[in-house]
gemmi code that builds the backbone of each chain (N, CA, C; Angstrom):
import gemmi

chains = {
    "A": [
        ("UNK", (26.743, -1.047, -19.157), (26.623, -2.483, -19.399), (26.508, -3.224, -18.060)),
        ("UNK", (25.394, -4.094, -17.821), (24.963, -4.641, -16.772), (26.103, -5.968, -16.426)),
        ("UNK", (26.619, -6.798, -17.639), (26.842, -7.619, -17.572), (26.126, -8.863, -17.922)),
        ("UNK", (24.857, -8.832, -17.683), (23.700, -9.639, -18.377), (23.762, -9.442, -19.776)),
        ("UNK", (23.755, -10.966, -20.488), (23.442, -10.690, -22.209), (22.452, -11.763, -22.357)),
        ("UNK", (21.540, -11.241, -23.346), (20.297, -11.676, -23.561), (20.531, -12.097, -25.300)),
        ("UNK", (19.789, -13.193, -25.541), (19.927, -13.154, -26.676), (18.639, -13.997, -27.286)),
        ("UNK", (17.852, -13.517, -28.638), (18.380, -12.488, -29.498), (17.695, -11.781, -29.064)),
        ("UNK", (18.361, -10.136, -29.931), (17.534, -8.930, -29.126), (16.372, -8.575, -29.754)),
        ("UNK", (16.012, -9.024, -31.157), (14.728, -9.458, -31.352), (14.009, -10.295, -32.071)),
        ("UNK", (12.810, -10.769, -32.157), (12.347, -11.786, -32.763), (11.230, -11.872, -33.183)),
        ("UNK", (11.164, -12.063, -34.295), (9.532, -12.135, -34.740), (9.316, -13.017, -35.677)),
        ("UNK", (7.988, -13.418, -34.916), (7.575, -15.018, -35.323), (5.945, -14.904, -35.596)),
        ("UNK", (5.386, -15.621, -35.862), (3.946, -16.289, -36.207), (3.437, -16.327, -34.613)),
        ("UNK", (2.016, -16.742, -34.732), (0.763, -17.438, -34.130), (1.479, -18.969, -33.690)),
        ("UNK", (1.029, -19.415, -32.759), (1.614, -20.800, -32.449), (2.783, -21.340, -32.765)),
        ("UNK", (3.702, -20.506, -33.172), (5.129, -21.123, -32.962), (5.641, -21.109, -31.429)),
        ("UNK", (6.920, -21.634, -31.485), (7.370, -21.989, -30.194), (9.091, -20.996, -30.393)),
        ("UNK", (9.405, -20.670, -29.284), (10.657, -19.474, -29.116), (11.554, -19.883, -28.045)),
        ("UNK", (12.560, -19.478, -28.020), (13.401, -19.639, -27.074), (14.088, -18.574, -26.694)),
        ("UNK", (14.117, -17.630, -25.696), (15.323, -16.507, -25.129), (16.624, -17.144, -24.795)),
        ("UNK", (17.262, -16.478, -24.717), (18.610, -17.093, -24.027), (19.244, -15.684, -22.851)),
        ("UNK", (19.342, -16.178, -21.785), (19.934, -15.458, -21.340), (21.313, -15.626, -20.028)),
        ("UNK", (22.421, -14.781, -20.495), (23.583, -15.128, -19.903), (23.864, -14.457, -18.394)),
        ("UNK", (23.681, -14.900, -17.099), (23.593, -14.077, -16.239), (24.866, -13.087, -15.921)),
        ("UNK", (25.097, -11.890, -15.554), (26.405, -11.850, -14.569), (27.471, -12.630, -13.934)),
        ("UNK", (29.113, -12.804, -14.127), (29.603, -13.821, -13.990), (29.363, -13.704, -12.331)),
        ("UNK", (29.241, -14.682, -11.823), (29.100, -15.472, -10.442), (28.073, -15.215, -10.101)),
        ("UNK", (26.963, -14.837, -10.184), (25.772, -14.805, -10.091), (24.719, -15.847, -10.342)),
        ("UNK", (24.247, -16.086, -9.280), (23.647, -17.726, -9.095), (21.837, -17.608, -9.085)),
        ("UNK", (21.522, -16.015, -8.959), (20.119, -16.200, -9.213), (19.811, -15.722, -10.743)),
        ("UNK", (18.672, -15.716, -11.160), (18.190, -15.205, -12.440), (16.824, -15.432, -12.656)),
        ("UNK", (16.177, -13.984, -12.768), (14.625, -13.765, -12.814), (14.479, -13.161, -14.418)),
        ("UNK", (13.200, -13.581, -14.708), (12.871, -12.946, -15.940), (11.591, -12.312, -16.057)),
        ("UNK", (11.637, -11.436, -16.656), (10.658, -10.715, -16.406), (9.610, -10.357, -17.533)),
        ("UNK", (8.564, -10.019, -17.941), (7.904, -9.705, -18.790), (7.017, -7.951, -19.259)),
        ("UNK", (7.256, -7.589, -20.106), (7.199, -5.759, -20.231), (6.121, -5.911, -21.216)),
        ("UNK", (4.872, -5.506, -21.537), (4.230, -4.672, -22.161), (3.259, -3.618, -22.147)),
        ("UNK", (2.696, -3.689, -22.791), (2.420, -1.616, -22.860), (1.400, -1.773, -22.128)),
        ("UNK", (0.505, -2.996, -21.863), (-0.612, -2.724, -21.054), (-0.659, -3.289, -19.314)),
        ("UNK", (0.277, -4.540, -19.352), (0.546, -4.641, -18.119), (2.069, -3.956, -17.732)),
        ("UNK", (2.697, -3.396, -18.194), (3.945, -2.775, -17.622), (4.757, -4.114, -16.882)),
        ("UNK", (6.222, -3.680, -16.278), (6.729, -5.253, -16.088), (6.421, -6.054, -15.387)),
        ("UNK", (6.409, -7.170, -15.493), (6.039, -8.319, -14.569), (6.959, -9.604, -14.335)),
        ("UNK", (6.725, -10.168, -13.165), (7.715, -11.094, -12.649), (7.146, -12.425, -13.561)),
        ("UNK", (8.064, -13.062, -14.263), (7.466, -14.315, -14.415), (8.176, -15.464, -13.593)),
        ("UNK", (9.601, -15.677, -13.310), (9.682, -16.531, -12.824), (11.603, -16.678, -12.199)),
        ("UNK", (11.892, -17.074, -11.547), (13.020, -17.038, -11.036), (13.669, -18.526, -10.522)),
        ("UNK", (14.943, -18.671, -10.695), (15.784, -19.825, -10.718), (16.871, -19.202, -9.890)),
        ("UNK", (17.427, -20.064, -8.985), (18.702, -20.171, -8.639), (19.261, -21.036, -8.249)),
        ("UNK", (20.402, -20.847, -8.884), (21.616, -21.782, -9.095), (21.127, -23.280, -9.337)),
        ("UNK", (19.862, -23.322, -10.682), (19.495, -24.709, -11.209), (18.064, -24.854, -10.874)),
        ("UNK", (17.566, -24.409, -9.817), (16.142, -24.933, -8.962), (15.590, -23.695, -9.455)),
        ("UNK", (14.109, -24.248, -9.695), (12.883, -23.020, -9.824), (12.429, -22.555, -7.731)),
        ("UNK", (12.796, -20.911, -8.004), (12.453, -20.316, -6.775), (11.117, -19.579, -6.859)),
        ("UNK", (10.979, -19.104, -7.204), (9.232, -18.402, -7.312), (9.116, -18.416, -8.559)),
        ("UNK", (8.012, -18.044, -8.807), (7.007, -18.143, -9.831), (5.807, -16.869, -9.904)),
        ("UNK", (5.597, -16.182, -10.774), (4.791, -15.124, -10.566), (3.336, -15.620, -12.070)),
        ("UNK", (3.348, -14.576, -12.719), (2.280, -14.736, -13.741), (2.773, -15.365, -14.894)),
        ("UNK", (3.634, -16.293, -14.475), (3.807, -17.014, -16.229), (2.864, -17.883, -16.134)),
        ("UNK", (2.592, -17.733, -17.806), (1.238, -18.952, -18.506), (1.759, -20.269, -18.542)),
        ("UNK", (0.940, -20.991, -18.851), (1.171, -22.589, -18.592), (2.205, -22.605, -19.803)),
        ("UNK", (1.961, -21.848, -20.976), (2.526, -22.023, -21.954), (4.041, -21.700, -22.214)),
        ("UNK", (4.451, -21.351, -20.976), (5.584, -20.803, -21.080), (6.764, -21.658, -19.924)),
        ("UNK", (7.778, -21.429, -20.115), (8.411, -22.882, -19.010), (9.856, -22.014, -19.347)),
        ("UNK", (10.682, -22.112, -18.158), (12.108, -21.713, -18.101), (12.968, -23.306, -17.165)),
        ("UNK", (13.990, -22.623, -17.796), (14.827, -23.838, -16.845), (16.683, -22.863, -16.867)),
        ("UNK", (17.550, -23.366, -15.237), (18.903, -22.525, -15.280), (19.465, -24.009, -15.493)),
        ("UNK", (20.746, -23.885, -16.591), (21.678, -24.332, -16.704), (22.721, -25.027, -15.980)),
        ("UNK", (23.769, -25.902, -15.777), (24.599, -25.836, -15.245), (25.544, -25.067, -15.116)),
        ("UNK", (25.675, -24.495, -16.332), (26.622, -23.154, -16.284), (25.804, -21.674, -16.084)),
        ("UNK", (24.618, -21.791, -15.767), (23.699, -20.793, -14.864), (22.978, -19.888, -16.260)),
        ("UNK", (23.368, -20.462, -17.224), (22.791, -19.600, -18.053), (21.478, -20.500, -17.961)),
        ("UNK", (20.278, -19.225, -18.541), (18.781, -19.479, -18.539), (18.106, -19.615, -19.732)),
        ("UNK", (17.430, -20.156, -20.354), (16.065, -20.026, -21.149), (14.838, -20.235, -20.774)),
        ("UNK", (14.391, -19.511, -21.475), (13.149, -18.635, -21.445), (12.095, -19.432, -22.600)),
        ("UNK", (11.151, -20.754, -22.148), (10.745, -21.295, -23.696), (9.367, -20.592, -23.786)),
        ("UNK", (8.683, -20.159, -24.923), (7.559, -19.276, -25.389), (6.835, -20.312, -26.276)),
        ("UNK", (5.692, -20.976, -25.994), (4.794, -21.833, -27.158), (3.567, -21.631, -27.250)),
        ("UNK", (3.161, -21.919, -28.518), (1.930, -22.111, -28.744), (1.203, -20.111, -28.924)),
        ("UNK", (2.450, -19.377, -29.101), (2.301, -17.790, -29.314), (1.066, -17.462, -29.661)),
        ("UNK", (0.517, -16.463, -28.966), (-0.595, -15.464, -28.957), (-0.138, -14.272, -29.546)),
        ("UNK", (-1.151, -13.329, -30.437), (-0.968, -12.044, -30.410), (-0.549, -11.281, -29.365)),
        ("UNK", (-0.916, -11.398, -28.107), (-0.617, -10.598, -27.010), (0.596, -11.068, -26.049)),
        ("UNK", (1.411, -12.249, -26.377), (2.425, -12.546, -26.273), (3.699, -11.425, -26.328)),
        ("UNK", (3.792, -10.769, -27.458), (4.178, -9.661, -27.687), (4.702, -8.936, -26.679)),
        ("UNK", (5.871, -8.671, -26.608), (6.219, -7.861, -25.178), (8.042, -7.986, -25.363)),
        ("UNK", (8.657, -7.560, -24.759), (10.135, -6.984, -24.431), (10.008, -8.198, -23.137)),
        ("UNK", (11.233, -9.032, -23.029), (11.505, -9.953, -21.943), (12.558, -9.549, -22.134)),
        ("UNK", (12.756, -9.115, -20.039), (13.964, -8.933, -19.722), (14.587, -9.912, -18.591)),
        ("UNK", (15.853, -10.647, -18.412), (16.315, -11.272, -18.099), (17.446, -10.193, -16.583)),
        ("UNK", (17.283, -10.715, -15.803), (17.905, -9.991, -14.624), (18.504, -10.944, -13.745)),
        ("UNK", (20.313, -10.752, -13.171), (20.222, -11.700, -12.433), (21.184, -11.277, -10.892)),
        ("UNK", (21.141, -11.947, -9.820), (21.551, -11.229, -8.818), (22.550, -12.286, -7.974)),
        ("UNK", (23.523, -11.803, -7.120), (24.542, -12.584, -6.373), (24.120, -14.244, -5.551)),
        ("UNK", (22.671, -13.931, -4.899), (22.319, -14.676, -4.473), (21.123, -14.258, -4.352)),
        ("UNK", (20.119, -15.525, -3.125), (18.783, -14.853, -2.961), (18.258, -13.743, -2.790)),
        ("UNK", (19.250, -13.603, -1.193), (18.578, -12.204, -0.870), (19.641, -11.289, -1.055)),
        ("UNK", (20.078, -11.264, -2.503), (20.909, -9.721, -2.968), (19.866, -8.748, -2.702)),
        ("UNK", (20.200, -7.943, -2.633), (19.623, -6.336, -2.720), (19.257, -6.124, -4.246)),
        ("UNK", (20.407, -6.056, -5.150), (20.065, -5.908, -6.467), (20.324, -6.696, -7.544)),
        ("UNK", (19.557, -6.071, -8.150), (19.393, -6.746, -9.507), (19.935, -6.343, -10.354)),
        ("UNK", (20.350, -6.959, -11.951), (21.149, -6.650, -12.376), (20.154, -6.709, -14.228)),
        ("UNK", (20.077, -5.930, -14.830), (19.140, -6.559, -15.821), (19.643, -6.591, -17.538)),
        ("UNK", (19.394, -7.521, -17.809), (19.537, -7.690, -19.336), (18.999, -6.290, -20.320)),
        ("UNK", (19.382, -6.350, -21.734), (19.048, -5.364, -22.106), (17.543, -5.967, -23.125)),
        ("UNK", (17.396, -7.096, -22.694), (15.897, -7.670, -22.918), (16.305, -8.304, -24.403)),
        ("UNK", (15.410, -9.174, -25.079), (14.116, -9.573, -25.854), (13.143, -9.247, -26.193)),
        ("UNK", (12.766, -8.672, -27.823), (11.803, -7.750, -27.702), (11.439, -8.981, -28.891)),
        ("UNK", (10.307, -9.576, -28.651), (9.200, -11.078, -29.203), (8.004, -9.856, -29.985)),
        ("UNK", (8.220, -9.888, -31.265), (6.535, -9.308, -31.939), (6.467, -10.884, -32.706)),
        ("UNK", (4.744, -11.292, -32.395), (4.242, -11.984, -32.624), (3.315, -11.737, -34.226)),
        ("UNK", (3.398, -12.127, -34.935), (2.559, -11.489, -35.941), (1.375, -12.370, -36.301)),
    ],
    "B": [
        ("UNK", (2.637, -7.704, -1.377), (3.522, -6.687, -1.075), (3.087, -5.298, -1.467)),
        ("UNK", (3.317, -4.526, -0.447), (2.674, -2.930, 0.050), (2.989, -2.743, -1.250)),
        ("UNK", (1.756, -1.724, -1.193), (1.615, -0.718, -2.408), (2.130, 0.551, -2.581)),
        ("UNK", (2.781, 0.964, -3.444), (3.496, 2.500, -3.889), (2.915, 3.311, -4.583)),
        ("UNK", (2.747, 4.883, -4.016), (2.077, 5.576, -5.097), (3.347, 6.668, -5.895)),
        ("UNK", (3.005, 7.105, -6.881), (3.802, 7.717, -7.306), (3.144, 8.605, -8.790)),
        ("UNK", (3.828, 9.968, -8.948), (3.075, 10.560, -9.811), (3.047, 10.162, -11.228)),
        ("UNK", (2.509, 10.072, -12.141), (2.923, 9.565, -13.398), (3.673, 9.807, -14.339)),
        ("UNK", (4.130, 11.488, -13.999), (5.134, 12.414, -14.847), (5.436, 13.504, -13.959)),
        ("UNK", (7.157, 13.736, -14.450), (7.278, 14.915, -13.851), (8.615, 15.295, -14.919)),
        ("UNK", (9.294, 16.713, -14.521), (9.648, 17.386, -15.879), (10.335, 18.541, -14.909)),
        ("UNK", (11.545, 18.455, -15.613), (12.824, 18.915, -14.849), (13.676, 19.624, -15.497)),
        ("UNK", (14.377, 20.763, -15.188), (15.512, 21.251, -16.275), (16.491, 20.724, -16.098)),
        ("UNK", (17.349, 21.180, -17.141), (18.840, 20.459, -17.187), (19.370, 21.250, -16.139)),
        ("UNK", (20.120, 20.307, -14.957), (21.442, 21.127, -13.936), (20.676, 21.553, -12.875)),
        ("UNK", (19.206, 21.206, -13.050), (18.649, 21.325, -11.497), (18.281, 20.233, -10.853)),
        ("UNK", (17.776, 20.034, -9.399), (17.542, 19.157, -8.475), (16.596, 18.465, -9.186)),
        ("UNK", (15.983, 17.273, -8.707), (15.045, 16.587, -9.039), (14.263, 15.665, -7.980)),
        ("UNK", (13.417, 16.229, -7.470), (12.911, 15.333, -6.125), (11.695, 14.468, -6.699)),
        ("UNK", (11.605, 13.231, -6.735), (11.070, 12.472, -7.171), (10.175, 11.665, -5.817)),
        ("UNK", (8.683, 11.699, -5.673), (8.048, 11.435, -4.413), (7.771, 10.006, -4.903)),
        ("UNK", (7.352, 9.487, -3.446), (6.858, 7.953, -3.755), (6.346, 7.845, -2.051)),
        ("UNK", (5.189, 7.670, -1.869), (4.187, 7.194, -1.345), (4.218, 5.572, -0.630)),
        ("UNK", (4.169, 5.106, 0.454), (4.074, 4.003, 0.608), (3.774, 3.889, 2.235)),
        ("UNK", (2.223, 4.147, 2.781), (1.672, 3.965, 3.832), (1.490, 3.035, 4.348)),
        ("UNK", (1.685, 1.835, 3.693), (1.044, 0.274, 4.076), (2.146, -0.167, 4.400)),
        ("UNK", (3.525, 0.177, 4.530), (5.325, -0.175, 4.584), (5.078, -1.108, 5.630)),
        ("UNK", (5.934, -2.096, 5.627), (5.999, -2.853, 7.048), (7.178, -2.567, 7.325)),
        ("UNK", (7.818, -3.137, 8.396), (9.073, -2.666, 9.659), (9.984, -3.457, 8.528)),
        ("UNK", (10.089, -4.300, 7.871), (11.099, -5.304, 7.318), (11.257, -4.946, 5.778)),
        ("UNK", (10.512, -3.730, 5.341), (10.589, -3.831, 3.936), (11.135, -2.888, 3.620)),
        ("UNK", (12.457, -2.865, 2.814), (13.488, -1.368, 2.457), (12.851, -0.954, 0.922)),
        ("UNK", (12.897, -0.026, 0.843), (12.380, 0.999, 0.274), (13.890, 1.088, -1.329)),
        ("UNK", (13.329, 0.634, -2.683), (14.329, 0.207, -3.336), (13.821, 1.205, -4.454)),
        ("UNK", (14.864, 2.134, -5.541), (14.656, 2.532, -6.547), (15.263, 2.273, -7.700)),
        ("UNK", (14.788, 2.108, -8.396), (15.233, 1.797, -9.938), (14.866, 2.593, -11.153)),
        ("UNK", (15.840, 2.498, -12.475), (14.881, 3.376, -13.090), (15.424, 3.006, -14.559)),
        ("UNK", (14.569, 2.888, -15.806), (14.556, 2.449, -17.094), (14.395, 3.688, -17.752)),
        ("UNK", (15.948, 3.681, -18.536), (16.238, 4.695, -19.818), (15.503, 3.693, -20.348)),
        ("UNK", (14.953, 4.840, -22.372), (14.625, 4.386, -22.861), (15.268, 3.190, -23.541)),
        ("UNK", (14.710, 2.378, -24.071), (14.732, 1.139, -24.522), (16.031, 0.048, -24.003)),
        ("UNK", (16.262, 0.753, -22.666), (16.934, -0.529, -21.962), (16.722, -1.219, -20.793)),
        ("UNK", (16.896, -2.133, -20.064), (16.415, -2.676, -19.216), (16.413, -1.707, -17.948)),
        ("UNK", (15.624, -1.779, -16.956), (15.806, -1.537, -15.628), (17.180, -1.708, -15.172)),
        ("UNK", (17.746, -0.364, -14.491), (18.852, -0.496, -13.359), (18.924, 0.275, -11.921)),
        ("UNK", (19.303, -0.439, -10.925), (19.618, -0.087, -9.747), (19.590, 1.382, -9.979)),
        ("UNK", (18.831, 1.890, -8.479), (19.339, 3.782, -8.036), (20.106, 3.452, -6.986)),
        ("UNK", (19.533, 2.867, -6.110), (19.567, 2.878, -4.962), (18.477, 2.269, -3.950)),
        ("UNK", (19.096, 2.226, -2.709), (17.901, 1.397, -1.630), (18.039, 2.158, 0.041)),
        ("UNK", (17.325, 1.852, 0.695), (17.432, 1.987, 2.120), (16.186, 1.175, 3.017)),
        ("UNK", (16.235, 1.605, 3.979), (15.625, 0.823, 5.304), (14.571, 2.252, 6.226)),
        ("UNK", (15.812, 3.113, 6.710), (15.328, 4.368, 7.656), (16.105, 5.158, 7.262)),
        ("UNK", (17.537, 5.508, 7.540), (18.238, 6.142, 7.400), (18.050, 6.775, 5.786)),
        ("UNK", (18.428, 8.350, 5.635), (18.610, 8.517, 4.335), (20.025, 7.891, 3.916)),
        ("UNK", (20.516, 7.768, 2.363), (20.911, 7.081, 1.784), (21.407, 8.361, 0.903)),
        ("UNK", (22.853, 8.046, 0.518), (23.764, 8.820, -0.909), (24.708, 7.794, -1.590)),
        ("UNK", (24.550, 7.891, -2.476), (25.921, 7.016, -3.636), (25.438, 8.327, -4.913)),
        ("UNK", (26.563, 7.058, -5.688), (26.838, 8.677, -6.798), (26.189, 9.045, -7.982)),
        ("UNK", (24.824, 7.913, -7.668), (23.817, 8.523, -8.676), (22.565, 9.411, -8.281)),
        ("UNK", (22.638, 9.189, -7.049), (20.928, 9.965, -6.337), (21.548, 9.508, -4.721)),
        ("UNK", (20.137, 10.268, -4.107), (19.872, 10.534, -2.357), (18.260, 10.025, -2.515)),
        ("UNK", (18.875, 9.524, -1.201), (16.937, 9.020, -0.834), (17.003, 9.518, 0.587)),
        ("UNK", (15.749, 10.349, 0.490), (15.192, 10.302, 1.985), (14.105, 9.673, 2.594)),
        ("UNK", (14.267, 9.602, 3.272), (13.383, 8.393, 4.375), (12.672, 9.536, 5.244)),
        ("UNK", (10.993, 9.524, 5.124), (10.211, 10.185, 6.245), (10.611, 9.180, 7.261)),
        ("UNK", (10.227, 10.094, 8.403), (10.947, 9.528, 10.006), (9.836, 8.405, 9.855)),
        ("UNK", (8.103, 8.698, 9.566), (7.260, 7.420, 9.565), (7.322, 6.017, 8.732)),
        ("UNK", (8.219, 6.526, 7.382), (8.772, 5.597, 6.697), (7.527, 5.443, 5.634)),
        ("UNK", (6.292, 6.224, 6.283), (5.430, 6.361, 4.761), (5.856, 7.310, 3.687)),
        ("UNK", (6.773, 7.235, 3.654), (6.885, 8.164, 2.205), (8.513, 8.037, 2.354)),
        ("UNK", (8.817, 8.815, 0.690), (10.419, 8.528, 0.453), (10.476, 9.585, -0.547)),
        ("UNK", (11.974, 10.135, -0.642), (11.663, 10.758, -2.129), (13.508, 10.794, -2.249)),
        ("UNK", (13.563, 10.527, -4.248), (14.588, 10.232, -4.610), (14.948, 11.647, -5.136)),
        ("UNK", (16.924, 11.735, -4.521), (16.675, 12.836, -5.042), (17.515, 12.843, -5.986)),
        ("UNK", (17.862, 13.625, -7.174), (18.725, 13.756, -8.115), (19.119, 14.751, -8.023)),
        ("UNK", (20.393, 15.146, -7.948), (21.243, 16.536, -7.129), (21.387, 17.139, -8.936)),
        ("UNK", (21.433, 16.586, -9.596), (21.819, 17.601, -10.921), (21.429, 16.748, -11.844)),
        ("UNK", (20.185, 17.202, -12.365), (19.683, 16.480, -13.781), (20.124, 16.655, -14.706)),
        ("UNK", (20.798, 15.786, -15.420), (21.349, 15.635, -17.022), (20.205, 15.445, -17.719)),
        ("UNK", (20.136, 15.495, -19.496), (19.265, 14.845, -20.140), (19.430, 13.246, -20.258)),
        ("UNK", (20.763, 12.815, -19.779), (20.418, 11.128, -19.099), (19.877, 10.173, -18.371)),
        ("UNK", (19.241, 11.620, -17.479), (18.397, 10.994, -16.110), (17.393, 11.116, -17.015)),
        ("UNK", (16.635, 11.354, -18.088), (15.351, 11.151, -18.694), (15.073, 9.648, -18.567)),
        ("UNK", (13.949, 9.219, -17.846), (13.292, 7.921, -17.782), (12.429, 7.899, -16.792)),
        ("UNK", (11.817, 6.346, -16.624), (10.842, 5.678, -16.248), (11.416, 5.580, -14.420)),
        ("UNK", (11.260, 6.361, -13.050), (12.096, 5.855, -12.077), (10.995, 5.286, -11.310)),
        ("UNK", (11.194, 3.747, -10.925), (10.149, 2.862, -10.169), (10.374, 3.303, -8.686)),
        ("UNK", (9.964, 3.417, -7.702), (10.434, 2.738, -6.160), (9.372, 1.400, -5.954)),
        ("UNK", (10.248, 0.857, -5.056), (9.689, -0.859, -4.811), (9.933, -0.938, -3.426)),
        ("UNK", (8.854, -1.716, -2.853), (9.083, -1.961, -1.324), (9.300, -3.526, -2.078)),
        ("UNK", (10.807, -4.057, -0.987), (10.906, -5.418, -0.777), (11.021, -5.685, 0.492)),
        ("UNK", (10.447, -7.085, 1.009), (10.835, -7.751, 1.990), (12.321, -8.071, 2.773)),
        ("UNK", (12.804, -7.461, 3.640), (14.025, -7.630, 3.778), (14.061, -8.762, 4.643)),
        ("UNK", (12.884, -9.920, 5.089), (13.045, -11.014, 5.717), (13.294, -12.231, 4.906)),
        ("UNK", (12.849, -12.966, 5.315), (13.025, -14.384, 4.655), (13.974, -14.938, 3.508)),
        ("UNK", (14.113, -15.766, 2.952), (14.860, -16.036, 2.079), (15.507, -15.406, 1.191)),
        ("UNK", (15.021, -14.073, 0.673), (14.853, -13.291, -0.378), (14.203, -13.342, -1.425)),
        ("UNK", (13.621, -14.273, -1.828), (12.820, -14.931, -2.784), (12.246, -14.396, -3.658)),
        ("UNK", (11.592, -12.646, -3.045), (10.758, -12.182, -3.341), (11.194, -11.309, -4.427)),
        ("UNK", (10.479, -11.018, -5.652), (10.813, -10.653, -6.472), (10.389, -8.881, -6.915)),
        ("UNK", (11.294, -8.096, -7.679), (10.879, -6.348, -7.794), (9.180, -6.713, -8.478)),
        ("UNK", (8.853, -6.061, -7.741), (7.117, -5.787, -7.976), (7.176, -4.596, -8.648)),
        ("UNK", (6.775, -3.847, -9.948), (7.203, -3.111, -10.494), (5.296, -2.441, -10.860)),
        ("UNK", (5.893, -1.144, -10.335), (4.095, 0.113, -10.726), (4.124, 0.424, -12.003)),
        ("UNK", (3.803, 1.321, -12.098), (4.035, 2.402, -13.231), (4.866, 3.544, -13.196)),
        ("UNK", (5.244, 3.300, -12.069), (6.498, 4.561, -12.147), (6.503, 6.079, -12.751)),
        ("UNK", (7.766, 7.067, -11.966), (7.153, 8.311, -12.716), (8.397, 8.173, -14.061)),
        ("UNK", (7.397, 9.041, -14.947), (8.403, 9.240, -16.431), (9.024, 11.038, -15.803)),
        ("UNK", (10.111, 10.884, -15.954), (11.171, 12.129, -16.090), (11.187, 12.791, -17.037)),
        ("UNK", (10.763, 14.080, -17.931), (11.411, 14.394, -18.690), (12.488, 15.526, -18.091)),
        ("UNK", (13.477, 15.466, -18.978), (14.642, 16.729, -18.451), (14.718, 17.868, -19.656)),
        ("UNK", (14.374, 18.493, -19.653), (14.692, 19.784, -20.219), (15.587, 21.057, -20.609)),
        ("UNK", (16.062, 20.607, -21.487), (17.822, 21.242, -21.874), (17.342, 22.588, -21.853)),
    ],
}
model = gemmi.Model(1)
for chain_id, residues in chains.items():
    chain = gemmi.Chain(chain_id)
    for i, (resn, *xyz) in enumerate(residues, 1):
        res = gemmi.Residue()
        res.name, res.seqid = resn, gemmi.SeqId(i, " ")
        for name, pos in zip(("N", "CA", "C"), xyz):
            atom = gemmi.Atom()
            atom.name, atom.element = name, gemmi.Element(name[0])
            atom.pos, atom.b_iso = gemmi.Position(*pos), 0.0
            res.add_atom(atom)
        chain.add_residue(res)
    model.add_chain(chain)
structure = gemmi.Structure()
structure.add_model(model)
structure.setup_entities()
């Protein structure tokens, strides 16, 4: 157990609905990246927060938007769903910027139908 | 961020070594050499990391070529638990930390009872 809890662990929804992840970082842990898994691109960075502020940004779609909490927990918002949306989101979070490691959720697995 | 090569499968018995290669010629002086690795259907977790020096804790050994192009993880006694997905990642060990696990395709393990 990482310590990261993700929630829910899965979900399945329609074409153009809108979703929300939730994810709870490691206690004292002030960064939190999320990440995106499927079978054809394998994982990918979408986007990272710490301690409240957006820090990088990788391949998330316009359609997609995160924000950290005051109490550091994260969501993850998903709209306007595509078939290929579809994928396992995993939530990872680390001591500070430049921790060494990461710590990762046991994911979000989103089938879009 | 430098690119990693690595084989796509490899296949191991139970209670023997496991040297796991990973490729990385393009390395710069600042980027440590990080492994991770995803059982099935759970998130990515920490192996281990280094810089130059080889590296031991109590899940695996990494060695470090003296040129630092290449690395290989080792697993001193394969269980059928070490079965998975093991990434290596070059990160930036300068700047802010910002930078986020850049994730390949990694090799798949099987272990063989």
């Amino acid at each position: 157990d990482s310590g990261v809890t993700q929630t829910p662990k899965h979900l399945i929804t329609a074409t153009g609905q809108r979703v929300t992840l939730r994810c709870s970082p490691r206690s004292g842990d002030l960064s939190v990246y999320w990440y995106q898994q499927s079978l054809d691109q394998g994982l990918q960075f979408l986007i990272q927060y710490y301690n409240g502020e957006e820090r990088a940004k990788g391949n998330i779609l316009e359609r997609f938007s995160a924000q950290q909490f005051p109490d550091l927990h994260s969501e993850l918002n998903l709209s306007s769903l595509e078939l290929g949306d579809s994928a396992l989101y995993f939530c990872a979070s680390s001591v500070e910027l430049a921790a060494d490691t990461q710590y990762f959720g046991p994911g979000t697995r989103l089938t879009v139908l | 961020d430098a690119k990693t090569t690595q084989p796509n499968s490899m296949e191991s018995n139970e209670e023997e070594p496991v040297h796991l290669p990973c490729n990385h010629s393009t390395i710069s002086g600042t980027d440590y050499i990080h492994w991770y690795r995803q059982l099935p259907s759970q998130g990515p977790e920490y192996v281990i990391h280094g810089l130059t020096s080889n590296v031991n804790n109590r899940m695996a050994s990494l060695a470090i070529a003296e040129d630092r192009k290449s690395s290989t993880l080792i697993l001193h006694r394969a269980t059928l638990r070490d079965a998975a997905v093991y990434y290596c990642i070059l990160r930036d060990g300068l700047g802010s930390g910002n930078t986020p696990l850049v994730f390949g395709k990694g090799t798949r393990l099987s272990v063989i009872a």
